[in-house]
CHARMM-style PDB file with segment names, atoms N, HN, CA, C and O in Angstrom:
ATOM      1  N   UNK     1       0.843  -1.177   0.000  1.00  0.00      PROA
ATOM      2  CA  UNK     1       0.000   0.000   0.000  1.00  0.00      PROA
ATOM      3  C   UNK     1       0.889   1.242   0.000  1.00  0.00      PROA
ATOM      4  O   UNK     1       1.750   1.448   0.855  1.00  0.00      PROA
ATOM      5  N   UNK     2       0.624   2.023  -0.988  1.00  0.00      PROA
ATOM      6  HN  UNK     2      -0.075   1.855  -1.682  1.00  0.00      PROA
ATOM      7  CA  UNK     2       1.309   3.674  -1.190  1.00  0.00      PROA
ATOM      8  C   UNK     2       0.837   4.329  -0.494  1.00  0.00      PROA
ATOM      9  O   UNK     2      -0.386   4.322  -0.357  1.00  0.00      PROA
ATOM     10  N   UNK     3       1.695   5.192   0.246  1.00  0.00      PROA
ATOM     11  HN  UNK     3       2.689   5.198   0.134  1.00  0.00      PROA
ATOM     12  CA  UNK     3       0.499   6.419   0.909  1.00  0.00      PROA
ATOM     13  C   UNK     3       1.338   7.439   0.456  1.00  0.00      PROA
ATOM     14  O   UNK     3       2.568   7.394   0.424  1.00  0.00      PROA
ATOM     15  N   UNK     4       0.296   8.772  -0.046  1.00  0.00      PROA
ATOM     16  HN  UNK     4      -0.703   8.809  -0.020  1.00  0.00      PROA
ATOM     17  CA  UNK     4       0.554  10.209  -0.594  1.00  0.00      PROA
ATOM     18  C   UNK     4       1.438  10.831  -0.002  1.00  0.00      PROA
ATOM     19  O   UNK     4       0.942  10.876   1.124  1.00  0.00      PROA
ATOM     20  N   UNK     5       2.252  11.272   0.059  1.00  0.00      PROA
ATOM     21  HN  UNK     5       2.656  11.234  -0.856  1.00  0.00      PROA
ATOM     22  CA  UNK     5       3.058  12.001   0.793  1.00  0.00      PROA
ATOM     23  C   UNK     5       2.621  13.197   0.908  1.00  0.00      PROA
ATOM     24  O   UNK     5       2.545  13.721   2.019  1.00  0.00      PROA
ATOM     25  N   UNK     6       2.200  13.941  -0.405  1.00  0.00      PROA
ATOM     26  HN  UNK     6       2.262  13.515  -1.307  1.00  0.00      PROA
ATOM     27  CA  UNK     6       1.364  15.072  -0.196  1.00  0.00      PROA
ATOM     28  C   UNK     6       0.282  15.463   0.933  1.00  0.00      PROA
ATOM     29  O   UNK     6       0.062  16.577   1.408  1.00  0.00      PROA
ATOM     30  N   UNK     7      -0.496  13.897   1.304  1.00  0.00      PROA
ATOM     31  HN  UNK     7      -0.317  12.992   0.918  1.00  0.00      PROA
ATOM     32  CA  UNK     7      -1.883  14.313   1.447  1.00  0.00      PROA
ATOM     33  C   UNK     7      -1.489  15.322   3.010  1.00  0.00      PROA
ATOM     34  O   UNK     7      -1.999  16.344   3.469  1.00  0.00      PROA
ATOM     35  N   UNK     8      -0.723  14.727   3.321  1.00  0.00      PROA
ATOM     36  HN  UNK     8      -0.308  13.897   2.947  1.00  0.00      PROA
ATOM     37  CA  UNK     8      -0.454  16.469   4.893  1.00  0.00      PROA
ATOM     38  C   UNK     8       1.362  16.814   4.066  1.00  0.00      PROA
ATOM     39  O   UNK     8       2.220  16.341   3.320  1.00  0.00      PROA
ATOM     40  N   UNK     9       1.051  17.817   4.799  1.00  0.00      PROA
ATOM     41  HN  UNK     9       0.355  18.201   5.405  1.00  0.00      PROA
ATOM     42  CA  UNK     9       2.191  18.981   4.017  1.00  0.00      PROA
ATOM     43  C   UNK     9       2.961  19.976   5.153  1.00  0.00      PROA
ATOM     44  O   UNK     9       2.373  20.242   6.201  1.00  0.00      PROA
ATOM     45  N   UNK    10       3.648  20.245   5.012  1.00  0.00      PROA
ATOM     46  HN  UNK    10       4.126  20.028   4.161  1.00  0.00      PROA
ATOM     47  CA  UNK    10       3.939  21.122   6.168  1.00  0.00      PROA
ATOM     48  C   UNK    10       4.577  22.326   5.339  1.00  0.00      PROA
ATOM     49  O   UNK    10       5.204  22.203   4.286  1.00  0.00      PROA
ATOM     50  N   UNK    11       4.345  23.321   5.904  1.00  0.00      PROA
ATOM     51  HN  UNK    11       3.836  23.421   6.759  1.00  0.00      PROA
ATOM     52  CA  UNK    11       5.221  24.539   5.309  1.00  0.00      PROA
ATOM     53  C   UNK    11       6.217  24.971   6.505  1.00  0.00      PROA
ATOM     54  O   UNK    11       5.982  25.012   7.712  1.00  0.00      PROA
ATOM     55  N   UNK    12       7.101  25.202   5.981  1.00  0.00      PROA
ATOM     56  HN  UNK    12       7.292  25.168   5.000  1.00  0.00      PROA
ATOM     57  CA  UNK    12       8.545  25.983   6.828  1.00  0.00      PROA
ATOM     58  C   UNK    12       8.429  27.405   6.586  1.00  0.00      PROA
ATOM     59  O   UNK    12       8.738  27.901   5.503  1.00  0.00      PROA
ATOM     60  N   UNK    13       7.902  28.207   7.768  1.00  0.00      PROA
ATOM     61  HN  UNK    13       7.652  27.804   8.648  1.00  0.00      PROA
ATOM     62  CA  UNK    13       8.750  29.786   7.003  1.00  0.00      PROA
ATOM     63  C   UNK    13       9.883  30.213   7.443  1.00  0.00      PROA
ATOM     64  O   UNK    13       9.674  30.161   8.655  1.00  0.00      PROA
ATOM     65  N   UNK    14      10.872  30.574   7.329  1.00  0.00      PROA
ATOM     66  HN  UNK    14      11.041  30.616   6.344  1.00  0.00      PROA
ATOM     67  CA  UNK    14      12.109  30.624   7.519  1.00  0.00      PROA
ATOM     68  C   UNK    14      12.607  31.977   7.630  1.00  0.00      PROA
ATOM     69  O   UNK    14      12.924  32.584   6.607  1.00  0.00      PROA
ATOM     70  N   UNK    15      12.712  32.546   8.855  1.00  0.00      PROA
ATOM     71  HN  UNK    15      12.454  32.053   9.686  1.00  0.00      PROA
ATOM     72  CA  UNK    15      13.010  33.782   9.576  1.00  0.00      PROA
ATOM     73  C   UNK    15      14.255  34.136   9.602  1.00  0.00      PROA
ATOM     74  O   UNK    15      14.560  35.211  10.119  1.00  0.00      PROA
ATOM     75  N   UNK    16      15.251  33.265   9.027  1.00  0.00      PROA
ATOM     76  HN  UNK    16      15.003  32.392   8.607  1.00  0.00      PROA
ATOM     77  CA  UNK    16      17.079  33.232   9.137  1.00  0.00      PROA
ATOM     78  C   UNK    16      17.366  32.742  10.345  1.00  0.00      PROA
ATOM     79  O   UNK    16      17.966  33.513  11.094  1.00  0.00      PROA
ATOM     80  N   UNK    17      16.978  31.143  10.947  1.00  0.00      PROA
ATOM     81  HN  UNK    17      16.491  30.517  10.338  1.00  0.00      PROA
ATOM     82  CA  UNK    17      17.339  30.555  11.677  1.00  0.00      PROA
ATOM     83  C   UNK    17      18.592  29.341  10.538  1.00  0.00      PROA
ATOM     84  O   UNK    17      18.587  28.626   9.537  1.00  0.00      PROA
ATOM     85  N   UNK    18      19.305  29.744  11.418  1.00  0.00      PROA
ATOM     86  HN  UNK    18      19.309  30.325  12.232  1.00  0.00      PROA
ATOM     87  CA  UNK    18      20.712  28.391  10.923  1.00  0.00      PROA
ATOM     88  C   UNK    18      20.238  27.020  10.929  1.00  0.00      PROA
ATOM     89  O   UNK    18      21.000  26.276  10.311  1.00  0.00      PROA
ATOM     90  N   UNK    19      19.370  26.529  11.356  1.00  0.00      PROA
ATOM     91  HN  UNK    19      18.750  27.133  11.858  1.00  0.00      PROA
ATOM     92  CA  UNK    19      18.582  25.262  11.937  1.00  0.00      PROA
ATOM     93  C   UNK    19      17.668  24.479  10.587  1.00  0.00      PROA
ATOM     94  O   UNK    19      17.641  23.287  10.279  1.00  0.00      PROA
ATOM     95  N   UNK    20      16.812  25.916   9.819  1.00  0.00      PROA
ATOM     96  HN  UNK    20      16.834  26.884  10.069  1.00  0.00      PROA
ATOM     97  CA  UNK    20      15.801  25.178   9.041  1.00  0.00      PROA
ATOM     98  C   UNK    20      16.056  24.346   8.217  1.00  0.00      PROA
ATOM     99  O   UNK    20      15.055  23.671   7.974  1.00  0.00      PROA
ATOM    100  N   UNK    21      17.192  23.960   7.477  1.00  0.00      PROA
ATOM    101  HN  UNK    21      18.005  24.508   7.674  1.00  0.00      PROA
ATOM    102  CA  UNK    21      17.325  23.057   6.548  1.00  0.00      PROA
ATOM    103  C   UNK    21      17.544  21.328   7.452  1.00  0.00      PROA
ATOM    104  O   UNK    21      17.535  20.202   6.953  1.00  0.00      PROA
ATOM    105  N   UNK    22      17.701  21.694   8.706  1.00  0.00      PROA
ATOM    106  HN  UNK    22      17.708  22.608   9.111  1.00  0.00      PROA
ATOM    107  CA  UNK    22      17.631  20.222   9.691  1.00  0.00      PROA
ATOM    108  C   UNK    22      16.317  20.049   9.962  1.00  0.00      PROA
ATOM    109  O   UNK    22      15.946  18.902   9.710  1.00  0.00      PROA
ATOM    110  N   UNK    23      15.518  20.730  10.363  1.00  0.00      PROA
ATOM    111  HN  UNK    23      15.818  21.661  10.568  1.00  0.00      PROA
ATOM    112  CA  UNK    23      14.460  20.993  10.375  1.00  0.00      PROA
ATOM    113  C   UNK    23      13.409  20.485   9.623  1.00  0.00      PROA
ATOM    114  O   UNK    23      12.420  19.877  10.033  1.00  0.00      PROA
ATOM    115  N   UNK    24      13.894  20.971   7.787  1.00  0.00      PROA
ATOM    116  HN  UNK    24      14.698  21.465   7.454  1.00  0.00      PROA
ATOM    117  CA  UNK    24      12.871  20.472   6.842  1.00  0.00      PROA
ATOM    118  C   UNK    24      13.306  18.882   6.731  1.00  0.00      PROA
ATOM    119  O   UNK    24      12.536  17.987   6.381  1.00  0.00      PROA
ATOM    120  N   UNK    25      14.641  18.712   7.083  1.00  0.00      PROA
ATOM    121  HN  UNK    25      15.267  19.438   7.367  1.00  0.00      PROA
ATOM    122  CA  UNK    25      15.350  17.092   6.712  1.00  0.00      PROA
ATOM    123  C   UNK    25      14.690  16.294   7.975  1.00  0.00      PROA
ATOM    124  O   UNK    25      14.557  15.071   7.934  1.00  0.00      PROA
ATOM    125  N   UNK    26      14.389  16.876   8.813  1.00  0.00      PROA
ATOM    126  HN  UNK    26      14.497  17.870   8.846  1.00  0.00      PROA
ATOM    127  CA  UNK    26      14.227  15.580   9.933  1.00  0.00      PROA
ATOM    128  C   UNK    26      12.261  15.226   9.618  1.00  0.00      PROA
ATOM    129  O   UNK    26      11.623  14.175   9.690  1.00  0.00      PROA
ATOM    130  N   UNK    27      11.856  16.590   9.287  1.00  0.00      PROA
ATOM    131  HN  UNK    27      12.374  17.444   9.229  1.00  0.00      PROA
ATOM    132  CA  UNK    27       9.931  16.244   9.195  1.00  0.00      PROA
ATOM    133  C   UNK    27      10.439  15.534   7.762  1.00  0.00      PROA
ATOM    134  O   UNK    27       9.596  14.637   7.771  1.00  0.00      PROA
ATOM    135  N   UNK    28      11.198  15.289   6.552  1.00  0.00      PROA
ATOM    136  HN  UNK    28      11.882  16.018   6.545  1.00  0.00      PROA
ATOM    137  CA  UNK    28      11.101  14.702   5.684  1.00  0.00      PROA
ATOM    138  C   UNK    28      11.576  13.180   6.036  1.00  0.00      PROA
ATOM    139  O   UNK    28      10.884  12.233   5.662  1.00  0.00      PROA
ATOM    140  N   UNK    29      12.624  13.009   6.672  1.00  0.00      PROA
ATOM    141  HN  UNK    29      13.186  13.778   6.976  1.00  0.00      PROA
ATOM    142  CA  UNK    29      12.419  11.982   7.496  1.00  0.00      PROA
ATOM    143  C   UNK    29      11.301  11.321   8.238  1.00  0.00      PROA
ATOM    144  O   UNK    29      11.078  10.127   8.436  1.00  0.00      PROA
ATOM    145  N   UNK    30      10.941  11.923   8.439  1.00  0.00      PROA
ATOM    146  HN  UNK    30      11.123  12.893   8.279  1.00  0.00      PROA
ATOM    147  CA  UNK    30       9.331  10.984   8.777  1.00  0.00      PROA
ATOM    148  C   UNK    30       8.469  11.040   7.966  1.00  0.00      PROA
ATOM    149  O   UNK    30       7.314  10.851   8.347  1.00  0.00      PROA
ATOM    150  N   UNK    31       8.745  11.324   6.546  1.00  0.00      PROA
ATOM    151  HN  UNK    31       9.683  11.477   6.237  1.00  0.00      PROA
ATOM    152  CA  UNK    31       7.547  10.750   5.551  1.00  0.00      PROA
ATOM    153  C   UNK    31       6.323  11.587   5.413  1.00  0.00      PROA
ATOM    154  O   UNK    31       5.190  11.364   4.987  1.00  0.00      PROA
ATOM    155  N   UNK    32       7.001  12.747   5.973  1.00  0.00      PROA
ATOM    156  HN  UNK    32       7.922  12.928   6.319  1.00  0.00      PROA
ATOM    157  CA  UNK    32       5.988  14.191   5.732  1.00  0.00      PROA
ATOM    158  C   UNK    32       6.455  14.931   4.400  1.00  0.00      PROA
ATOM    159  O   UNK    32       7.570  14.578   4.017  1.00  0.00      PROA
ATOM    160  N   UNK    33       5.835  15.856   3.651  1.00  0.00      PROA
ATOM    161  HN  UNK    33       4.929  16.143   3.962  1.00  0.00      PROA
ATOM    162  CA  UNK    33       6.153  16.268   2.525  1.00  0.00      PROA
ATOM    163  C   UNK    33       6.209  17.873   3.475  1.00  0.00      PROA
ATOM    164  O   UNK    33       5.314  18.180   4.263  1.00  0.00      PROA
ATOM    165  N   UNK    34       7.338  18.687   3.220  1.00  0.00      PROA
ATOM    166  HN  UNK    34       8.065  18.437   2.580  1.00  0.00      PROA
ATOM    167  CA  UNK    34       6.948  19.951   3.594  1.00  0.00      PROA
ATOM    168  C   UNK    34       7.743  20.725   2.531  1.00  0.00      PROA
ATOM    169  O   UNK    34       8.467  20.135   1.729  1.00  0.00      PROA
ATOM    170  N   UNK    35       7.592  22.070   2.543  1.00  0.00      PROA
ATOM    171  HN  UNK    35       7.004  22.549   3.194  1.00  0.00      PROA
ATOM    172  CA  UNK    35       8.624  22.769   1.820  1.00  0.00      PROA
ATOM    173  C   UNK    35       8.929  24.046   2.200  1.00  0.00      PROA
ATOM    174  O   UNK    35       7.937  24.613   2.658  1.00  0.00      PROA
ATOM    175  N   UNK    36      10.208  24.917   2.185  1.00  0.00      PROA
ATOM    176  HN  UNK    36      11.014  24.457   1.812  1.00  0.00      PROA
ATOM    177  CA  UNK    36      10.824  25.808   2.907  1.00  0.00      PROA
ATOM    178  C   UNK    36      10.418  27.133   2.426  1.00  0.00      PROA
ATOM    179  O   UNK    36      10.801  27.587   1.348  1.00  0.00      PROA
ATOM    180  N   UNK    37       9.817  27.606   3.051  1.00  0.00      PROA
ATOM    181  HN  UNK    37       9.506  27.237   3.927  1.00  0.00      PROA
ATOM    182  CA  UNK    37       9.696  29.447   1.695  1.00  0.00      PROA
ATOM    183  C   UNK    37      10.561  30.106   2.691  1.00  0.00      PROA
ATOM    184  O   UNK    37      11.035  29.478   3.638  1.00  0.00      PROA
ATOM    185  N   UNK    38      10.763  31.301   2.500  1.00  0.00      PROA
ATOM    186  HN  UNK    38      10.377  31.811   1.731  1.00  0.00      PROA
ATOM    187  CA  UNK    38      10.968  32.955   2.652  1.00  0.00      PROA
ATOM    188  C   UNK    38       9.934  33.112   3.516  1.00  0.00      PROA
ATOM    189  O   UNK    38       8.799  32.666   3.345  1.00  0.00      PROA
ATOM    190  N   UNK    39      10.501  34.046   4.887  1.00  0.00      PROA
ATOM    191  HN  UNK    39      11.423  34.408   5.026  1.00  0.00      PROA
ATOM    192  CA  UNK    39       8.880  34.751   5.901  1.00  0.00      PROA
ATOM    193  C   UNK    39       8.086  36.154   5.414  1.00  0.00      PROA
ATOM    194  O   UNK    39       7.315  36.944   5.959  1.00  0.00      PROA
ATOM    195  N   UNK    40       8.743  36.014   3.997  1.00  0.00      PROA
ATOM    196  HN  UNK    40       9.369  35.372   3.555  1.00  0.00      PROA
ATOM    197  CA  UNK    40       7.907  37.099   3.564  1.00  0.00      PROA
ATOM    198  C   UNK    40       6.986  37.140   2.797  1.00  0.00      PROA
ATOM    199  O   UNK    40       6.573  38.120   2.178  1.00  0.00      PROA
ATOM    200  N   UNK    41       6.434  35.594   2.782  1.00  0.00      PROA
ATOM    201  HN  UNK    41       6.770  34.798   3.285  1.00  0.00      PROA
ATOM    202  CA  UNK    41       5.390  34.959   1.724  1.00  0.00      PROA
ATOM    203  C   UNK    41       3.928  35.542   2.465  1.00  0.00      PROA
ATOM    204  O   UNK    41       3.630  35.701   3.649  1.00  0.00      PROA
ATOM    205  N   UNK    42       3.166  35.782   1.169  1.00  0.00      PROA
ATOM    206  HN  UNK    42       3.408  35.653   0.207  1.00  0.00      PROA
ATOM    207  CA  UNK    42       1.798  36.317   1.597  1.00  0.00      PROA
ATOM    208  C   UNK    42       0.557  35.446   2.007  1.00  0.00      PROA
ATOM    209  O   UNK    42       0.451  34.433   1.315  1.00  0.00      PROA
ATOM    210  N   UNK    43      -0.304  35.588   2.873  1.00  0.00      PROA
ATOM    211  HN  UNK    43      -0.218  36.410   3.435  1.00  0.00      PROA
ATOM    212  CA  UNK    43      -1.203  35.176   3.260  1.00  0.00      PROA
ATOM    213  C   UNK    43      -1.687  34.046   2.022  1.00  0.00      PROA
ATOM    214  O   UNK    43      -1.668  32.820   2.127  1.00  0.00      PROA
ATOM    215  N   UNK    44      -2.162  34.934   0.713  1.00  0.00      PROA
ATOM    216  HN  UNK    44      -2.177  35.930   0.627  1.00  0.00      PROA
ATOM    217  CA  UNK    44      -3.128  34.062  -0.327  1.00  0.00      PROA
ATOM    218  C   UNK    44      -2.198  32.649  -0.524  1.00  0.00      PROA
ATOM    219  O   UNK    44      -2.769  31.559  -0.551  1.00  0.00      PROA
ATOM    220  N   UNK    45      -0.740  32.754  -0.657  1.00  0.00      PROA
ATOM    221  HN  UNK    45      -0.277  33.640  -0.635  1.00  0.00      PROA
ATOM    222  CA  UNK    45       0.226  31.959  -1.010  1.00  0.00      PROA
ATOM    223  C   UNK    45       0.079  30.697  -0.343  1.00  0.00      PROA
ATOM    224  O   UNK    45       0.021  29.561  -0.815  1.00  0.00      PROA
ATOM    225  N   UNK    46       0.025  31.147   0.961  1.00  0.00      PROA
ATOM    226  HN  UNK    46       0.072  32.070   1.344  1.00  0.00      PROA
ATOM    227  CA  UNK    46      -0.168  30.288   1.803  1.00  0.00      PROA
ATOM    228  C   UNK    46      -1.080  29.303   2.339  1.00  0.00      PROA
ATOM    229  O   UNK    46      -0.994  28.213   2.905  1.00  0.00      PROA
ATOM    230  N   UNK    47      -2.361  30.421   1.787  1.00  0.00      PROA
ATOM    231  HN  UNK    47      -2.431  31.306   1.328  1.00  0.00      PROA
ATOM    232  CA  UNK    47      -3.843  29.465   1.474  1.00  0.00      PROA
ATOM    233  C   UNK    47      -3.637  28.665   0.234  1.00  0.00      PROA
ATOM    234  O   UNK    47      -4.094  27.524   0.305  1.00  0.00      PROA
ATOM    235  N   UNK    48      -2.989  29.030  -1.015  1.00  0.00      PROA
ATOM    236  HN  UNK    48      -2.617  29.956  -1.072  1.00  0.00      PROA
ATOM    237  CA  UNK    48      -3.007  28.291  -2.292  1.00  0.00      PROA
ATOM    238  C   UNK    48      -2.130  26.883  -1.854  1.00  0.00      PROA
ATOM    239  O   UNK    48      -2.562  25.850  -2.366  1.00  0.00      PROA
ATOM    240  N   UNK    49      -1.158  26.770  -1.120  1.00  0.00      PROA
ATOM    241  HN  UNK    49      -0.807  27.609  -0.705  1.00  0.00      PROA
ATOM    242  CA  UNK    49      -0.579  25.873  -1.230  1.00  0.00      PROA
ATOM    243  C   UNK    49      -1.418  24.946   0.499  1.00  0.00      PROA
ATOM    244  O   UNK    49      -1.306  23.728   0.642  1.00  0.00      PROA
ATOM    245  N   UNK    50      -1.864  25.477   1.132  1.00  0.00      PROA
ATOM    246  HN  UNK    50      -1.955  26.466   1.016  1.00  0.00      PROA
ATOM    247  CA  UNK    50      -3.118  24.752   1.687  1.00  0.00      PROA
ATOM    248  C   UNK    50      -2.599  23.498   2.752  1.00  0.00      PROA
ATOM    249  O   UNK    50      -3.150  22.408   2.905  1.00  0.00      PROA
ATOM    250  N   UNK    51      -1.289  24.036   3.475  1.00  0.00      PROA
ATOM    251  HN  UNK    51      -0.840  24.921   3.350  1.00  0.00      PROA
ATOM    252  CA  UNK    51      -0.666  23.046   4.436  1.00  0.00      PROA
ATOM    253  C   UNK    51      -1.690  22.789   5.541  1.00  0.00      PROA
ATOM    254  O   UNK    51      -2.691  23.342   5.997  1.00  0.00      PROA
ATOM    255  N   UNK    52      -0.697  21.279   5.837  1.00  0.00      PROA
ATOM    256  HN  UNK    52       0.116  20.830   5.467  1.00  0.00      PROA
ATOM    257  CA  UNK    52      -1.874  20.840   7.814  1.00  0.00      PROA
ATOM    258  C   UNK    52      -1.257  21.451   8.703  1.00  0.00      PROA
ATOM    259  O   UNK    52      -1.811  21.740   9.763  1.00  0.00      PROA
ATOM    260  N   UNK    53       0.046  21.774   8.431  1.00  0.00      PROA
ATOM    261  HN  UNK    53       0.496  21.539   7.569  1.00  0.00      PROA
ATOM    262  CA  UNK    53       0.988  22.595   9.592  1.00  0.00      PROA
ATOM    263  C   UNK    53       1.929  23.715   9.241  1.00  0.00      PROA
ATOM    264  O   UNK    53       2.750  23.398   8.382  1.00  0.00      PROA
ATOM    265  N   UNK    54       2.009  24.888   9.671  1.00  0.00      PROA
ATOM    266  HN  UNK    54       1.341  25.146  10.369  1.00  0.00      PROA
ATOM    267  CA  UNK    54       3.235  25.822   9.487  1.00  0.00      PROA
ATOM    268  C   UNK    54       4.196  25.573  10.599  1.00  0.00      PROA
ATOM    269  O   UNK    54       3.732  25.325  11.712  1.00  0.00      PROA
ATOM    270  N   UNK    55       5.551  25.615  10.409  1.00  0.00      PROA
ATOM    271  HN  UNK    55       5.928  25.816   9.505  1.00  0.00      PROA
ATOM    272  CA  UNK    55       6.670  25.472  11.198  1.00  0.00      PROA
ATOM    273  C   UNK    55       7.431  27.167  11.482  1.00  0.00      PROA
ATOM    274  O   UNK    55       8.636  27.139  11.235  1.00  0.00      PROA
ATOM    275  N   UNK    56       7.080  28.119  11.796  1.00  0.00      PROA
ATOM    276  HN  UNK    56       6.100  28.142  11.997  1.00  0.00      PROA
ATOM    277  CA  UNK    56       7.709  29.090  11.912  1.00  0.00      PROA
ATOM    278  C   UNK    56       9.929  29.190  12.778  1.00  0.00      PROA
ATOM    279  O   UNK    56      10.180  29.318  13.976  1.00  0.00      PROA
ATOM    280  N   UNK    57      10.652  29.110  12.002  1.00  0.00      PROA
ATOM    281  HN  UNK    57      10.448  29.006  11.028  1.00  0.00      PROA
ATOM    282  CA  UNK    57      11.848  28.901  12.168  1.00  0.00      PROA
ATOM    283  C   UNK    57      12.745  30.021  12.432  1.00  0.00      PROA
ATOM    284  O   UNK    57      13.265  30.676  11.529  1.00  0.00      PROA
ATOM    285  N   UNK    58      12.942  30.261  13.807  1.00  0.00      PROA
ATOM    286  HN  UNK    58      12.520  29.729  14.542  1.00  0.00      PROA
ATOM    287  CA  UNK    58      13.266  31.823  14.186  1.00  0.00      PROA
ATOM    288  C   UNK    58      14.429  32.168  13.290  1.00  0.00      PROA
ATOM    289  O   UNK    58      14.735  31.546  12.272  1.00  0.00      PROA
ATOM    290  N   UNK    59      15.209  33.510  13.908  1.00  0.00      PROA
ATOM    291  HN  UNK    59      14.960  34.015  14.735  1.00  0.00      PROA
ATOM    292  CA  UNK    59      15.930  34.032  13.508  1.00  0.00      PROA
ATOM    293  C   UNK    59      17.084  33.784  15.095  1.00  0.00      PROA
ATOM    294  O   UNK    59      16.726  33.585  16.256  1.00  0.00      PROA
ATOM    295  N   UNK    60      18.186  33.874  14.653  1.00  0.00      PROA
ATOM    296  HN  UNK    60      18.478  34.036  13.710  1.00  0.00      PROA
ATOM    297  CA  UNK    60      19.591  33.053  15.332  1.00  0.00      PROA
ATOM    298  C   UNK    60      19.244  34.284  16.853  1.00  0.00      PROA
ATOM    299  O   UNK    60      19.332  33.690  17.927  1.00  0.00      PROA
ATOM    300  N   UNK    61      18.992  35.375  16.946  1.00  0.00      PROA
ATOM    301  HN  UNK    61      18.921  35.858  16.073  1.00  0.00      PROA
ATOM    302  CA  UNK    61      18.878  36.009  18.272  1.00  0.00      PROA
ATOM    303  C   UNK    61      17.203  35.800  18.933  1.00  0.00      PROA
ATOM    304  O   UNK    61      16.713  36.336  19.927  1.00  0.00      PROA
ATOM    305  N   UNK    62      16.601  34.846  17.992  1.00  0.00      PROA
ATOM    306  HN  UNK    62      16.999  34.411  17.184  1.00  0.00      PROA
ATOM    307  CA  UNK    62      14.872  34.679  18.612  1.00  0.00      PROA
ATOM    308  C   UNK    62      15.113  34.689  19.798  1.00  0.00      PROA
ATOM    309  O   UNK    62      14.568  35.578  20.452  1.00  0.00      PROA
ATOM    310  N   UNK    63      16.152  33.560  20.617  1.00  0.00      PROA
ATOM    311  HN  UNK    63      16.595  32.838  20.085  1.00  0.00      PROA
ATOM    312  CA  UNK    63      16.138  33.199  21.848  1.00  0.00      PROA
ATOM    313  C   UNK    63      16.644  33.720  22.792  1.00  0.00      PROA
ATOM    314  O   UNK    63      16.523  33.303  23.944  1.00  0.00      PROA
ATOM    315  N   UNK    64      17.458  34.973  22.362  1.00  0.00      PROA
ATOM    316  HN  UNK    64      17.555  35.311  21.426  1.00  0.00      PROA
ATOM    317  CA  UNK    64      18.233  36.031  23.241  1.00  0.00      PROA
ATOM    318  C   UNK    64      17.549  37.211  23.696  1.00  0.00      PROA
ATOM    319  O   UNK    64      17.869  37.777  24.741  1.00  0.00      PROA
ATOM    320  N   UNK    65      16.328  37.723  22.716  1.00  0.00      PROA
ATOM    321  HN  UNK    65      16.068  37.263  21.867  1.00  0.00      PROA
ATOM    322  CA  UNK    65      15.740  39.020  22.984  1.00  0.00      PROA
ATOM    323  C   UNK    65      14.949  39.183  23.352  1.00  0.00      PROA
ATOM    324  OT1 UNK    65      14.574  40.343  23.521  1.00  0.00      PROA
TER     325      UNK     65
END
């Protein structure tokens, strides 16, 4: 039996954390389909491509300020 990889999706937005490309590799590791944009992608974009989850991926001082 095949299962979709598509059918859940995850989106990454990517704030300039050093991390996200481990990030998108480890949810692809588990047989999730996700894909990485820019945090400057617009709302409609985000409805068109119609993910089950957003991953918001800070920026390297998120955790300092």
């Amino acid at each position: 039996m095949t299962e979709n990889i598509h059918k859940h999706r995850i989106l990454i937005l990517d704030f300039g954390s050093q991390y996200t490309q481990l990030v998108a590799r480890r949810v692809r590791e588990l047989g999730v389909y996700c894909e990485l944009w820019a945090w400057d992608v617009t709302e409609a974009q985000i409805r068109d491509f119609n993910p089950s989850g957003i991953i918001l991926s800070g920026g390297p001082e998120s955790t300092t300020e």
